[in-house]
N, C-alpha and C positions, 0 to 999 in steps of 0.2 A: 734600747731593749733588743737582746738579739732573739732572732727570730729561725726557729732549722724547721724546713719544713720534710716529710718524709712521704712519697705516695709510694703507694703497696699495693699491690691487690693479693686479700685475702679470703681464706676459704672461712663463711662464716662459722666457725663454731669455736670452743669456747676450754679449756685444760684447766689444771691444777699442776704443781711443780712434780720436777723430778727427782725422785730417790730411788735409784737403782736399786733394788731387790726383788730375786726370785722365788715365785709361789710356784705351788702344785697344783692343778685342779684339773680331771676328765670324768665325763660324767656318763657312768658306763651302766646298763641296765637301772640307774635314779639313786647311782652311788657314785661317792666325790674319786675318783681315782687319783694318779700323778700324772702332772704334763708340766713340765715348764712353762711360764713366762710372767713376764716383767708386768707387776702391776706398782701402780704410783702410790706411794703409802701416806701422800698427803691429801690422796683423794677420801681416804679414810673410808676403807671399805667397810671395815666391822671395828669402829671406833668404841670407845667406852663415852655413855653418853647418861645427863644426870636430869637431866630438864624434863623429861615425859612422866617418870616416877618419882620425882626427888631424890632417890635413892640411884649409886651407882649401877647401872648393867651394860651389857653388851646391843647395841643396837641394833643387831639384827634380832637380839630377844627384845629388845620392846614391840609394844602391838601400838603402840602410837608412834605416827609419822615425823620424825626428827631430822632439819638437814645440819652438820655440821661442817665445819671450814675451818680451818687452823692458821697460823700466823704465817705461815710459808704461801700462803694461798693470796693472801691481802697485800703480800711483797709483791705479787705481781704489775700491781699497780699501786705503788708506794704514798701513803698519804699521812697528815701528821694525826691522825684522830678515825676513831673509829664511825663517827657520823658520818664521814666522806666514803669510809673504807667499805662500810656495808652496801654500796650501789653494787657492788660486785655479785652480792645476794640477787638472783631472781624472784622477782616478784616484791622485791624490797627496795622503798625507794625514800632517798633523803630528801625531803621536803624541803626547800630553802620559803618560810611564808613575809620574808619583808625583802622588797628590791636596794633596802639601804643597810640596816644593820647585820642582815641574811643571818638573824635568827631560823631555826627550824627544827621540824620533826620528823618522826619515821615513820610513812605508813607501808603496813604489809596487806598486798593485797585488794590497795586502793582505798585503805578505809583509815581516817586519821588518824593522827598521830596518839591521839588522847586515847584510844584503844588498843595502842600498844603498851604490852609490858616490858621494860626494861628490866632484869634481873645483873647484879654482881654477883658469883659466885652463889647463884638460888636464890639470892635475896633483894626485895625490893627498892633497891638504893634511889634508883631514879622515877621520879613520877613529879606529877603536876610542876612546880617550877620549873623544875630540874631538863623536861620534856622538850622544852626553851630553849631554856640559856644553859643548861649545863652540857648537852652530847657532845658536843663541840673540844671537852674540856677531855673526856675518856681519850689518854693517847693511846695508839694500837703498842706499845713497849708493854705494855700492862699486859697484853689477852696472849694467852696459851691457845684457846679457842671458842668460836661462839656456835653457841647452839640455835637453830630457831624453829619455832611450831605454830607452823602458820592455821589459826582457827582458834574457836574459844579455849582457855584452857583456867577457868574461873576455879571449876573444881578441885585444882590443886594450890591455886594460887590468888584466888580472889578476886577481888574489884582491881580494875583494867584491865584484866586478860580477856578483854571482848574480841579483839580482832587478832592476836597472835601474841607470842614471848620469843623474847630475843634473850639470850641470857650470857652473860661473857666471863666464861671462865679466867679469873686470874693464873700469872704462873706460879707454880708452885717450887718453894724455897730450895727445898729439900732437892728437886731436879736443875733445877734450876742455873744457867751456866754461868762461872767465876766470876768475869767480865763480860757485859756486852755494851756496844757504841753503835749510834747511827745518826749520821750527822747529812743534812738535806739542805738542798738550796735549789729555788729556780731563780730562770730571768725575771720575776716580777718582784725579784727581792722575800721571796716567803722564805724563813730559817729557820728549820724544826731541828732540836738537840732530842737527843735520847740516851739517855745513861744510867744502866742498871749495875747493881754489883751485888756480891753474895758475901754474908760471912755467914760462917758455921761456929758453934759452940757447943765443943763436941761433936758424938755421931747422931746424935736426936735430936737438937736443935739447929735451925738453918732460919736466916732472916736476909729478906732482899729488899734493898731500897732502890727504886725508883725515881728520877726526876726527868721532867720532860719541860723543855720551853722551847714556846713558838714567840717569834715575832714575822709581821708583816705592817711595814709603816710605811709603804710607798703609795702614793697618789695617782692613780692613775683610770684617765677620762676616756676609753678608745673612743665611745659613743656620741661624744662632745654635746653631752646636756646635761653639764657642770657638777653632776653626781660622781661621787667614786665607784667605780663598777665594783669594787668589794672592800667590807668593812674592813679597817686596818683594824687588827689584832693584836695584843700583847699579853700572850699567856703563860701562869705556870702550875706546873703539877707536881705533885710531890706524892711518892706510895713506898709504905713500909709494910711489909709482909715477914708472918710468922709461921711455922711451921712445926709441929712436933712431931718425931716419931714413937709413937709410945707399943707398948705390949699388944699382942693380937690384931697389931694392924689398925689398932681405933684411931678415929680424926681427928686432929686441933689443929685451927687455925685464929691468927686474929689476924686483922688490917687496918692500916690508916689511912688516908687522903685527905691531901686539901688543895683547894684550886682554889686561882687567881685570876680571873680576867679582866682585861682595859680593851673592849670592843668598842669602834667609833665606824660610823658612815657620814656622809651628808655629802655638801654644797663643799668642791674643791677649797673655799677659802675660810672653811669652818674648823675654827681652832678652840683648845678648850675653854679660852674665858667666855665664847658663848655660849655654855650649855647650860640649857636651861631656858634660854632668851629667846626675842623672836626675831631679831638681828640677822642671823645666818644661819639657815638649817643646818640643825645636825643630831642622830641619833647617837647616843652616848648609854653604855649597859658596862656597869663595873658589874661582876661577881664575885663572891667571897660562897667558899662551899668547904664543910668538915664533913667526912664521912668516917664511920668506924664502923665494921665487922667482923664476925668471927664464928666458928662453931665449936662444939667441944660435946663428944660421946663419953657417957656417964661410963666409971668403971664397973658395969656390971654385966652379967653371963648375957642377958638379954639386949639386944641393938635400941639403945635409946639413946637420937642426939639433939643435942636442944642448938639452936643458931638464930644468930641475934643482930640487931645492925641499927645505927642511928645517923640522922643524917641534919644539920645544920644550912640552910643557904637564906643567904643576904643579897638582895636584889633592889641598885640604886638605878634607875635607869630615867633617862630623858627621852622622848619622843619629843623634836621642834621644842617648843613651852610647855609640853606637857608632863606631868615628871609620872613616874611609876615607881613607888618604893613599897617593900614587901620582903615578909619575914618567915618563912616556912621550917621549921624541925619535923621531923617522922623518927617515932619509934616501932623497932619491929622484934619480934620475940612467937620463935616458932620451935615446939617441942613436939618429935615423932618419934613412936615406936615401929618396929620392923622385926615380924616374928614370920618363916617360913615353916608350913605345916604341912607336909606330906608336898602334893602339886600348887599349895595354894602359900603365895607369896602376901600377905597380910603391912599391910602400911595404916597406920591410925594416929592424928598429929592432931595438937590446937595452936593457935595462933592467937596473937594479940596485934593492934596495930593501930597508933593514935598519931595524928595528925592536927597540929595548931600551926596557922595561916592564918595573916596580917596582913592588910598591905591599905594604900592611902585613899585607896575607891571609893563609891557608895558602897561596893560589893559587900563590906565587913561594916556598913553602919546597922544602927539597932533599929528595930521597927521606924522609932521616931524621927530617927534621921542626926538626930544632936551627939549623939556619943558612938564611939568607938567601939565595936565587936568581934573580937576576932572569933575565927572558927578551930574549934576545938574540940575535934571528933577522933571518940577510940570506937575502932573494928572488931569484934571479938570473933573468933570463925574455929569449927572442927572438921576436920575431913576423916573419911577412911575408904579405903580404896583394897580390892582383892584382885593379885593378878594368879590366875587357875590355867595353868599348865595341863591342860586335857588331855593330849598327847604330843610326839613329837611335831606335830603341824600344826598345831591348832592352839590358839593362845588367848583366856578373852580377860578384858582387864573391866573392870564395875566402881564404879568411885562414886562419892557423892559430898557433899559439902554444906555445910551450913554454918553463914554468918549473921551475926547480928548488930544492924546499926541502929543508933537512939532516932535516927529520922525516917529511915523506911525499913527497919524492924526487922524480923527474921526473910533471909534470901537465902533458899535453896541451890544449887548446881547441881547436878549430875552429869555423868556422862558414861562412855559406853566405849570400849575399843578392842577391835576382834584382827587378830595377828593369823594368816593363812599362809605357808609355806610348802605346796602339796612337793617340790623338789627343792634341791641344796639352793639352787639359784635362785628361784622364783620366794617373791615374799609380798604376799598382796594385805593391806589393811583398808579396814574399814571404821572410820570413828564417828560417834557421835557424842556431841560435846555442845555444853552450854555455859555462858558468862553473863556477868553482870557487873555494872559499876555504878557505883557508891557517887557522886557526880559533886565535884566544888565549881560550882558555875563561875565563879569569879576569876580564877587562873587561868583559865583559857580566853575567854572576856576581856581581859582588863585593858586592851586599848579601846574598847567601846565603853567600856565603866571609867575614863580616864576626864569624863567631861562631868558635866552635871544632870546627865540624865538618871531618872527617878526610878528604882529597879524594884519591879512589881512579878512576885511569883505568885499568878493566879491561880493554884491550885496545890493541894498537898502531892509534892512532886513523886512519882514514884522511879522508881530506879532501873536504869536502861540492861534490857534485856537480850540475850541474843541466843540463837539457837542454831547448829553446825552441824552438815554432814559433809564429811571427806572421806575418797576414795583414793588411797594411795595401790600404787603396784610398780614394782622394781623388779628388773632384771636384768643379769649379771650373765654378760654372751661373753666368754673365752672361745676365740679359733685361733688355731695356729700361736703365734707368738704374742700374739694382738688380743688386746680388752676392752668390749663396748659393754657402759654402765646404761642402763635407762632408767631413770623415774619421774613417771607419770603422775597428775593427783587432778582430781576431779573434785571440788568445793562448792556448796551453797551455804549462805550465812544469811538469818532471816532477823532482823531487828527488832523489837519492840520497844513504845514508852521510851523513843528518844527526845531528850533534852533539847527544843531548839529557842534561840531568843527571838522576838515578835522585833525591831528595830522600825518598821512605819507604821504600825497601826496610829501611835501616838508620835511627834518628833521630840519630846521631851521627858519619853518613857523606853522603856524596854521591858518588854514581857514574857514573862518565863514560863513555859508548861510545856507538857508532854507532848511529842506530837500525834495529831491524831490521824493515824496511821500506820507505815512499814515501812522498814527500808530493805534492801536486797544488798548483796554482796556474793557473784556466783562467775564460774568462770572456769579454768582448765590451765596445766602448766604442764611442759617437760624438760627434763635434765639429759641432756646427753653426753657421755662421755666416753671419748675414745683414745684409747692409750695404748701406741705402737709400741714395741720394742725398743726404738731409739733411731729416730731422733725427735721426732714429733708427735705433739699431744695437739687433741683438740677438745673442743666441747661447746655447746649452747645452749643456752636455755631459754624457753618462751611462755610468754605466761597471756593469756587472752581472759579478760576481767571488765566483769560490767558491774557498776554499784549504782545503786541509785536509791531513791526516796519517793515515796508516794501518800500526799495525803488523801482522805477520803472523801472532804469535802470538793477535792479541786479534780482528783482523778488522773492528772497528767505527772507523768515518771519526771523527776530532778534529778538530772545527771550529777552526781559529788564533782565539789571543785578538784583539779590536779588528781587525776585519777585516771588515765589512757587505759583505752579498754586492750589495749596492744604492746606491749613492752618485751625485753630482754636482756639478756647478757652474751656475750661470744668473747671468743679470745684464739690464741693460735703459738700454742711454746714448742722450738724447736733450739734443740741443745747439742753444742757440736763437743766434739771428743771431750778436749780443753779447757769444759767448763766454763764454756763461754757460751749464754743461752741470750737467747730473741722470744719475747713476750708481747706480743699483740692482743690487745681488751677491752671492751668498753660497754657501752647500753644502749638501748635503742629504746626511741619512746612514741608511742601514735600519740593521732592527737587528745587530748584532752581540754577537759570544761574549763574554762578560766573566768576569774570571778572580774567583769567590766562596769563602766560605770552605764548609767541610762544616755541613749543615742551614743554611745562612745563608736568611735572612728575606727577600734584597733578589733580584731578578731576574737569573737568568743571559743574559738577553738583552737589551740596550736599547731604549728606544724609536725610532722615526721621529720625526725631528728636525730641525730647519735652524735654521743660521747665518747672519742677513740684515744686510746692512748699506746704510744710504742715504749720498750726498755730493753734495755740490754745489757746484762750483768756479767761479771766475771769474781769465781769466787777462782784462793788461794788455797794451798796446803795450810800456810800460817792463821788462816783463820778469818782473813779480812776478802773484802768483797765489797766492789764498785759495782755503782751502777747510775745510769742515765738516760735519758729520753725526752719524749715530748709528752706532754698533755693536752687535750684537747686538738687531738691533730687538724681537725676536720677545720676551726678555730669557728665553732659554734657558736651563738650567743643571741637570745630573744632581742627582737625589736620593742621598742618602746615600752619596757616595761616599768616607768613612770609616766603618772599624768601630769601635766603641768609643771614641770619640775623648774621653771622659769618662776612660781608664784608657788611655794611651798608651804607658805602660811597663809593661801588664800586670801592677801589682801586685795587682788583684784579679781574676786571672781563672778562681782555680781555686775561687773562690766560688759553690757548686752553687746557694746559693739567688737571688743577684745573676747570675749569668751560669750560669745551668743549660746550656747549649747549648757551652759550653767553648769562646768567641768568644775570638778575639785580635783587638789593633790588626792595623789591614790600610791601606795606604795606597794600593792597586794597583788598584781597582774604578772610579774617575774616567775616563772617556771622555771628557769633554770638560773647556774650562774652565770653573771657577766661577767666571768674570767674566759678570755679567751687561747689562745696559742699561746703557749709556752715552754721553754726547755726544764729539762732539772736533772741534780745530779747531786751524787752522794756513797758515803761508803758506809758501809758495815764492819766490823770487827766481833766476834765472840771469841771467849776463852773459856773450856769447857773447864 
């Protein structure tokens, strides 16, 4: 394996790419004058952004807080999948939750994954499975851009929008360039293909197909406790996009996907005729996933667009002897009108959304325990929402929502978002927003529903609640030549009626009810961005987050697992005449809660830590563009995060004089990945 190592010393903070172009802006008695300079346009000052209203606007007219990032941004540190790509979001962190198969999710904000909404194109594509075993599968060739709104956003989007929306705009046909290629390789053997292409038919129709495939099949133990430090991988993705351009400008789109995964981890000498067995550990997750979406605006004087989307995943997976097989579809069907009256911008939509989920647990048996249940829940939901244009500063947006599920019945949302711009720079928001989720206890669960314990919901469960105030405020300092961005945002998120499972009261049960209590989610962030004239960009952002839980019986705060109350991003782009740029980036993490066994040996808190990575690109006239670097400079990597991994099947662990301490395997204690130091390289090509 070759190994390059690179020491730097950098200023921390943190850029977005460069694109040469010249703005005007002096601000002369609280009016926008001309002055020259260079502001970066992938920093996306006044982006067009759709995730706050559903509807397209301008981001500095929304009165809710939206960060967006675009595909030049996520180049900076080149990764085959948008689960990896997103650490670069502040305050947004990829959860790795198994040290073998490094399954994972995303939590914003410190609050799990299962409270995040993932959106395609505004629509629901990913949830409960998917959450899993499918992010891993979204390659970034796909995304134009993502949007994220960190804080409940229920009332426009329903059950999971408890802790934030992430939402990742596809590219669109119609813009969309000839040819593009991006072909990746590191020393660890990882080989991500990327290749899109466009045809047109005609000047109104435009369709782009997509294919992406990963492999990584290489073995490799730096830690030497017989584990693979990361699941080998074998994926592929396939996306076709449609695009219409029709009369006045109206939308059609449809899309397809489908993903392929062959993910395996375990014991170095675990090949696939043991899967399944208790011979040689190994975790083994095949996926099979069909997605289809689209939307399409009725031909009529009035803005009515209806958007629709379904989504099929088959889930064969092994845990050691334990098997996990499971069968998820989601249908989704969302029609809104949009009529603006004088100041007031009027949005008013219903929704449908049914979901059936299977799988081989107790989770899906019938009261009696003898026969098979699957779950089979349709969501029915309306919203309406007014944004009232008071005058030019002043913006306040009023929404409200209401769903209805057959098992906890009508659920409310509201929310509240007030837009303050007393100058052209300055844009202060204030929101108040509330969520709620609709809760399939089993998908999240299912390696503790994987045994024979007896799954008891003692109470008519009610459905988790949460309630958000954020204070954002941005400001936009031009001097001289030179651009500093700042955005600030102040959050609290209060919980209700969350879902937790009871795992000791009984050892041959598991109990389900609300908890009786609160949980917290409160804390502060900022975005800094500074953008010279040429040659150097910077920026960082820091986010300080406390979450916890408090029952009322026990009175003592529960720090949430993997959740540092201290985190970041920084980076350092400096671009010489030539086209030849130096990209420095990565995260930084305090410590956080990690979930230990009783008497365990290993730290319940992690270390302070960062993830750095160098690149260095050079683009051409012709269109093509290298680039190369290291990952993980620093060559980071958690200590023992397996227990036992010498007795994986626990056949010796009731051995008092080999394991006095009555240790089990434990796979769950991993915070980061055990990838460590590596190079990688690769080029790019578009044709426009």
């Amino acid at each position: 394996m070759i190994r390059i190592y690179f020491f730097i010393i950098f200023i921390s903070s943190f850029c977005y790419s460069q694109s040469e172009s010249k703005d005007s802006i002096t601000i002369e008695n609280d009016t926008i004058k001309e002055q020259n300079f260079n502001i970066d346009k992938t920093a996306t000052i006044d982006d067009i952004v759709i995730t706050g209203a559903v509807k397209s606007m301008a981001r500095s007219k929304s009165p809710v807080a939206i960060e967006i990032y675009n595909q030049k941004f996520f180049q900076k540190n080149p990764t085959p999948n948008v689960f990896e790509a997103i650490a670069m979001v502040n305050g947004v962190k990829p959860q790795l939750n198994c040290s073998v198969c490094n399954t994972g999710d995303i939590h914003i904000n410190g609050l799990e994954g299962a409270y995040t909404m993932i959106l395609i194109d505004g629509m629901p594509i990913v949830s409960s499975l998917s959450t899993v075993y499918g992010l891993s599968g979204i390659p970034n060739s796909l995304v134009e851009k993502i949007e994220v709104i960190k804080g409940p956003a229920s009332s426009l989007y329903g059950s999971e929008a408890m802790g934030g929306v992430i939402n990742i705009i596809t590219k669109n046909a119609l813009l969309a360039p000839k040819l593009h290629i991006d072909l990746m390789t590191t020393t660890w053997n990882e080989n991500n293909v990327d290749f899109a292409t466009k045809f047109n038919f005609g000047e109104k129709i435009a369709s782009i197909l997509s294919v992406n495939y990963f492999s990584y099949q290489e073995k490799i133990d730096q830690n030497n406790d017989n584990f693979t430090d990361a699941a080998l991988q074998n994926r592929i993705s396939v996306f076709n996009k449609w695009n219409f351009k029709r009369k006045e400008n109206r939308q059609a789109s449809f899309a397809l996907r489908y993903l392929y995964e062959d993910r395996n981890g375990g014991e170095m000498q675990w090949e696939k005729r043991y899967r399944g067995g208790d011979e040689v550990y190994g975790e083994s997750v095949y996926t099979n996933r069909v997605e289809a979406f689209g939307m399409y605006q009725l031909p009529f004087k009035e803005t009515i667009i209806t958007q629709f989307s379904f989504n099929y995943h088959d889930q064969n997976s092994v845990y050691g002897d334990q098997a996990f097989l499971a069968t998820q579809k989601v249908s989704f069907a969302q029609t809104y009108w949009n009529k603006v009256v004088r100041n007031h911008d009027f949005t008013a939509g219903i929704t449908f959304k049914k979901t059936f989920y299977d799988d081989n647990t107790p989770g899906t048996f019938s009261q009696d325990g003898q026969t098979n249940k699957p779950m089979n829940s349709p969501l029915l939901g309306m919203f309406l929402q007014d944004q009232w244009t008071i005058n030019d500063k002043n913006t306040l947006l009023l929404g409200f929502r209401l769903d209805y599920d057959k098992v906890h019945h009508a659920v409310h949302s509201p929310r509240l978002a007030w837009k303050f711009s007393p100058y052209p720079l300055h844009i202060l928001r204030l929101n108040f927003g509330t969520g709620f989720r609709v809760v399939n206890l089993f998908t999240e669960d299912h390696a503790a529903l994987t045994g024979s314990r007896e799954v008891i919901i003692k109470n008519n469960l009610k459905p988790e609640r949460s309630y958000n105030g954020n204070l954002n405020y941005i400001w936009k300092i031009p001097f001289g030549n030179q651009f500093l961005n700042l955005d600030t945002s102040a959050f609290y998120t209060y919980f209700t009626n969350k879902i937790v499972g009871d795992f000791d009261t009984h050892p041959d049960q598991i109990l389900y009810d609300n908890l009786d209590g609160f949980g917290v989610s409160k804390g502060a962030s900022i975005n800094m961005e500074f953008k010279f004239t040429k040659p150097l960009s910077l920026n960082i952002g820091l986010t300080y987050n406390e979450v916890y839980q408090k029952q009322n019986s026990v009175g003592k705060k529960i720090q949430q697992l993997h959740a540092p109350k201290w985190s970041g991003t920084y980076g350092v782009t400096y671009e010489f005449n030539n086209n030849l740029v130096i990209d420095f980036t990565g995260q930084f993490y305090g410590s956080m809660r990690l979930p230990i066994l009783e008497n365990d040996y290993r730290p319940e808190y992690s270390p302070l830590f960062t993830l750095a990575n160098i690149q260095v690109s050079k683009k051409f006239q012709s269109g093509f563009e290298i680039y190369t670097g290291v990952k993980n400079l620093f060559n980071f990597t958690p200590k023992n995060p397996l227990m036992r991994p010498f007795d994986p099947f626990d056949k010796d662990i009731h051995n008092t004089i080999t394991n006095p301490q009555g240790y089990s395997f434990d796979t769950t204690y991993g915070y980061a990945s055990m990838q460590g130091i590596r190079g990688f390289m690769g080029v790019r090509f578009n044709l426009k």
